[in-house]
Steps between C-alpha positions, in 0.01 A plus 500: 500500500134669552246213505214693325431536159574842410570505129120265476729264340263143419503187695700299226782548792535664783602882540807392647550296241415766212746771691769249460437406154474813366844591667622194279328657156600827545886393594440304139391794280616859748496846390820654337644743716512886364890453468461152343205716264749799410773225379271326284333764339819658443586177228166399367413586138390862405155351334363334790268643709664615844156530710431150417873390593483690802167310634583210347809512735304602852238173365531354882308088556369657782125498642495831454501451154135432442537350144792276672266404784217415311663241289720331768223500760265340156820225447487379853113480512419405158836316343729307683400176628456515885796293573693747325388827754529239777872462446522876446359554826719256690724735385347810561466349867836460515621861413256628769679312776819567661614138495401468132675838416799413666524180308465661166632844524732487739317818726300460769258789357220440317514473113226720439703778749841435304592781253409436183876486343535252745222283446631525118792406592353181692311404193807492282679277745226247506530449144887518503592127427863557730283660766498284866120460610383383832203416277561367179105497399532881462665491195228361327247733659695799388510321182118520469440804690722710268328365176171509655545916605705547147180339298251687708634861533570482101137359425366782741682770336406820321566407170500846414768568707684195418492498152616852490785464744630164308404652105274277427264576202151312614293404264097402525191423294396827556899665355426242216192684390688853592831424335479231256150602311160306523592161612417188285203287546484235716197234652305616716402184705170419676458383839205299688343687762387343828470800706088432548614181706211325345697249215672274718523261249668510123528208258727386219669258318901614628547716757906649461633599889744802352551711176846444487717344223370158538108592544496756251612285259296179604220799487527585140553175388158342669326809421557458153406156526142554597548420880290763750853616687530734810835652605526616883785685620573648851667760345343770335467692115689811486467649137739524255459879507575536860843312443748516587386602845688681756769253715282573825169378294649238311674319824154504606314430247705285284680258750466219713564616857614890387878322450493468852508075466812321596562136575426372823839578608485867344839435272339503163200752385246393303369693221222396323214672346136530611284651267262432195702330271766386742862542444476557125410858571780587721774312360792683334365358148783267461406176290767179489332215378614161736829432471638166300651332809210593698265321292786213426444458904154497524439245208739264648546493865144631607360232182358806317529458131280790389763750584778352181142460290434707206186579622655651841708715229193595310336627829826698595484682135105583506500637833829734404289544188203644704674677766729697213830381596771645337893605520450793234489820591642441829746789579672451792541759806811584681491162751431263205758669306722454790382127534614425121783702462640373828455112363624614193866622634543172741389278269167393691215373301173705483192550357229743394195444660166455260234807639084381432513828399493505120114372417381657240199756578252593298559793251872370496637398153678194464854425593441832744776460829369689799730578779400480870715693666296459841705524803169492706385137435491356892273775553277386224519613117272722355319575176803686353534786293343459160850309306596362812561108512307339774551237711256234435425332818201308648271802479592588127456153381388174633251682714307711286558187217279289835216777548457547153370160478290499788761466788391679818670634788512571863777730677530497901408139535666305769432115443539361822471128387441275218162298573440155380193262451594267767707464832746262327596859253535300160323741329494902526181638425577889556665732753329737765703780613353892623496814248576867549572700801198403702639073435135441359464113497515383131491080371580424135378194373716379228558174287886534512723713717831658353748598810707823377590685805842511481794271649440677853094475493413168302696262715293674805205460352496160432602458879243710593249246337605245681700318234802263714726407169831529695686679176245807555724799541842313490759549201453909550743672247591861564760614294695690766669826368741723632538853392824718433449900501755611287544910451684703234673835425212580305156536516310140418121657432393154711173560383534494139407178262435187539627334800603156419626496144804263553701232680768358550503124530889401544432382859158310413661133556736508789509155634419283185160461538380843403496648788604870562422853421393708230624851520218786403387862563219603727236769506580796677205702668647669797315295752581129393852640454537599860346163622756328318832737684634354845505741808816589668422813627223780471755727324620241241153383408339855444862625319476161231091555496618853402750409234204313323546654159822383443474164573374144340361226711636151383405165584581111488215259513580121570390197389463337823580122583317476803136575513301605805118509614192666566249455765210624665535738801218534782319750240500223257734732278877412354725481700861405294757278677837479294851507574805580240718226471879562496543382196221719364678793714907431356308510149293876541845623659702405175228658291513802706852522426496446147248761540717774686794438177235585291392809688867598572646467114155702407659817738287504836663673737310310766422200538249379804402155589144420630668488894393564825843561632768756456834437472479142402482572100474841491492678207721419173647827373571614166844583389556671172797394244498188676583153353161339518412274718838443592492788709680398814316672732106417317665104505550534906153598495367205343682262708327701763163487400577074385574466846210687697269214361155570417312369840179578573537800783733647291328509147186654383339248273168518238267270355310643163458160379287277708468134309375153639282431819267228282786332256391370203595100460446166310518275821160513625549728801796333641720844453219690366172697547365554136505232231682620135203683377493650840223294652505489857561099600196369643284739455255527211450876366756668660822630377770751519641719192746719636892560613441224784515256299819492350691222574857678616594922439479587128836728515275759370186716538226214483231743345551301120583107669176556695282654183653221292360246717176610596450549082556141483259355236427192666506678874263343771193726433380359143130709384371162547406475835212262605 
């Protein structure tokens, strides 16, 4: 290979290096031959658009596919931690060498020089649990290399070529205002500017680290209470009538880490959001208030009666009150319908899930039901049209509820530490952090400090200020899910209503002690969808990616037994260390198959397992006029699948629900970082209202438990403060 640089590729790696790992990507995602072209086209659906199928098809992970380049080369600079591109490289290194190419291809010619069928080829074997390998660590790295090229060349693409090739009908702020009719009011929030450089020095009575669940409630509630509150964020405002934004924008906009964060061993992805008002604004408006033997736990083995109080009750009801939750005028689309009707004919127990989508706005007259059938909500919900139910979250209520009485705010503020009056750090007196683009130095002087960055960011912090309670980041619930893609005869409209309106909850207590999985329905914008499919080959993923509008994507999320941790890497950010257990493994896998009965009673011809390995599971088939789930041939299947396992290199795993990192306790720091009331032990003026502080995983989308807790009348902030 040529030593010099000729494609000016950037120093992240060397051009060797970037020749050989762009002969990986492009083996990953290839163009479709013209034959392979002609015998699609020939089958696809009369009322797509052929020019976009056509280019959609020659879409190569090349470098000479500048929008391709740009992101990867971005990843690798910007994203992944450095001892992530140093194992890559190792890699790299040994693809370039005859030695190393002979131990993991089998050919003495170099990888980048090897057709691309046959590098293909290679890829699939490395994943291929029955394959023989010289070197077993390649598994994994095709493991991560394949999801890495997968998330980047669909996060790079032409959306308007992808969403007409796979039907998708997009929908923006600006449609909303084109389609829908004038959009309905909304806040329109005010930020402190530091751009002169010359205030490098605010004061207050609370200063609130995130606008999230827990700090916009703890927000309003102070606010209201007389107390001179300022809300930072890292993230930033995007307004109501720019949402929902566009998948590209709102991955960048509205997430921690663009989706691209995994656990430290890359098995799970983390999805959490990062934006002005946190995850309540790109949640999937689902509202389950904590479950009875959640609380029953709590109370008793963590030594936390609030949760069976009346008063915890009370909190429950006036948050749902506020946040307009409500199970009328829920109409269910075609995967929720699937979800019920599926539990219905086995006999499985399920739900409908309460929307906080029914407030009442004004002009409406009482007892009015508005439906929000919003299959847009991870990219943010908009105003509406005017009739439209909205969903009410942190920036329709306890926000604006905050600045109305005097609450102000400050977006693209990175706290970097908590500071405190003495060495000894018994009391916090205010944070210091950098604002904006151009990381202007900025100190906030406050009388109490409220921690509500989020499970990933508030343990961090607190290590960041120098705080040694052993228990800091420990007891890290994740909720791992796995997803099923299911597809049907007939067309699914994927983006139509309201994406989580149900759930079934038959698998919810699997070993006794309420651990297990509850079945549910997940949002389907093209992108997220094709992060969640596994690669087995180029053709396969661009043919399912292409058979988008007749599918639904399904999931199982677990109540986990074993909890992991967070920690600081060398850039003082997260970095998530957690392993699932076996037990926590045997117990997704028998949710999954409860899950693929439901799917196969309900008519899917396909059904496709989250796997990273053909051939193993492969696909359960459909057979019409058969008996059920009797069917002989759909029973082999699930023996098949029961038997695969769900291991790590073989599974692609999600985290949406991030809980714990500073547990809440009643033993004085012994097991524990924050006190009942969510005081941090040992430390006067500092405390944490947020997911991380829940003592074990909820079963359910925290957003409510967390708003229930921070509303706490007797909390740790009391307007009283000298």
């Amino acid at each position: 290979m040529a030593s010099d640089n000729p494609h000016n590729f950037p120093s992240t790696l060397t051009p060797n290096q970037w020749i050989t790992l762009y002969a990986i990507t492009s083996a990953i995602i290839r163009p479709f031959t013209e034959d392979e072209i002609t015998a699609y086209t020939q089958t696809m659906a009369t009322d797509i658009s052929r020019e976009h199928v056509k280019s959609f098809l020659l879409e190569e992970a090349n470098y000479t596919n500048p929008r391709f380049r740009y992101a990867l080369e971005h990843t690798l600079e910007q994203m992944l931690p450095k001892s992530s591109v140093q194992a890559i490289c190792f890699v790299l290194n040994l693809l370039d060498s005859v030695p190393g190419c002979l131990l993991l291809t089998f050919s003495l010619t170099p990888f980048h020089r090897q057709p691309a069928c046959v590098r293909e080829d290679r890829l699939i074997s490395w994943l291929d649990q029955s394959s023989r390998l010289l070197f077993p660590p390649i598994r994994g790295f095709a493991k991560a290399i394949t999801a890495l090229t997968k998330l980047v060349w669909t996060h790079s693409a032409d959306t308007d070529m992808y969403y007409g090739a796979v039907g998708y009908q997009e929908k923006t702020g600006a449609g909303v205002k084109a389609l829908d009719g004038e959009p309905g009011e909304f806040y329109k929030f005010e930020f402190l500017d530091f751009s002169d450089g010359e205030k490098g020095m605010l004061e207050c009575d609370v200063v609130i680290v995130g606008s999230g669940c827990g700090g916009a409630v703890a927000a309003a509630r102070l606010a209201r209470e007389g107390l001179d509150v300022v809300v930072v964020d890292r993230g930033e405002w995007v307004p109501s009538d720019q949402l929902p934004l566009r998948e590209t924008e709102a991955l960048a906009k509205l997430y921690n880490g663009r989706l691209a964060s995994t656990t430290a061993d890359g098995v799970i992805a983390l999805i959490a959001g990062e934006t002005f008002g946190g995850g309540g604004v790109v949640n999937w408006a689902a509202s389950l208030q904590t479950q009875g033997f959640v609380r029953e736990e709590w109370a008793t083995k963590h030594d936390l009666p609030f949760f069976l109080s009346n008063d915890y009750q009370d909190c429950l009801d006036k948050v749902c009150e506020r946040m307009g939750v409500t199970a009328k005028g829920i109409t269910h689309n075609h995967r929720n319908q699937t979800m019920l009707e599926g539990c219905r004919k086995l006999g499985y127990s399920a739900v409908v899930v309460p929307q906080n989508t029914g407030a009442t706005l004004p002009g409406d007259e009482e007892g009015t039901v508005r439906e929000h059938a919003d299959g847009y909500c991870s990219n943010g919900c908009g105003c509406g049209k005017k009739g439209d139910g909205r969903k009410m979250g942190t920036t329709h209520t306890w926000l604006p509820d905050a600045a109305r009485t005097g609450a102000r705010f400050i977006q693209s503020y990175h706290v970097d530490r908590v500071l405190f009056s003495t060495d000894a750090k018994t009391k916090a007196i205010g944070v210091t952090g950098t604002w904006g683009a151009q990381k202007v130095p900025l100190k906030i002087m406050a009388k109490k400090v409220i921690v509500s960055a989020g499970s990933l960011h508030s343990p961090c912090l607190l290590l960041r200020s120098g705080l040694t309670n052993p228990n800091i980041g420990k007891y890290l619930h994740l909720h791992p899910g796995v997803t099923i893609n299911a597809f049907f005869p007939e067309p699914t409209d994927p983006w139509v209503g309201s994406p989580l309106t149900t759930a079934c909850t038959e698998f919810e207590n699997l070993d006794g002690s309420h651990h297990g999985g509850k079945l549910e329905t997940a949002v389907m914008c093209p992108l997220l969808v094709a992060a969640t499919l596994p690669w087995l080959s180029s053709a396969s993923l661009k043919r399912t990616l292409l058979n988008y509008r007749r599918s639904g994507l399904f999931f199982t999320i677990q109540r986990e037994c074993e909890p992991g941790m967070v920690t600081l890497n060398t850039r003082g950010e997260p970095t998530v260390k957690y392993t699932i257990s076996e037990a926590d493994r045997a117990m997704i896998q028998t949710s999954l198959l409860g899950l693929a009965k439901i799917l196969y009673v309900q008519g899917a011809v396909e059904i496709s397992p989250a796997e990273e390995e053909e051939g193993t599971c492969g696909h359960a088939m459909h057979q019409f006029n058969d008996p059920g789930i009797m069917d002989r041939r759909f029973q082999r299947w699930l023996k098949k699948f029961a038997a695969h396992g769900m291991g790590g290199e073989k599974t692609i795993y999600g985290s949406a629900h991030q809980m714990g990192g500073c547990r809440m306790g009643n033993d004085g720091g012994v097991g524990s970082v924050v006190d009942p009331k969510g005081r941090v032990w040992g430390v006067e003026g500092l405390l944490v209202a947020d997911a991380s502080v829940l003592p074990s995983a909820c079963g359910v989308n925290p957003m409510i438990t967390v708003m229930a807790i921070t509303k706490r009348k007797d909390g740790g902030v009391e307007a009283k403060l000298l």
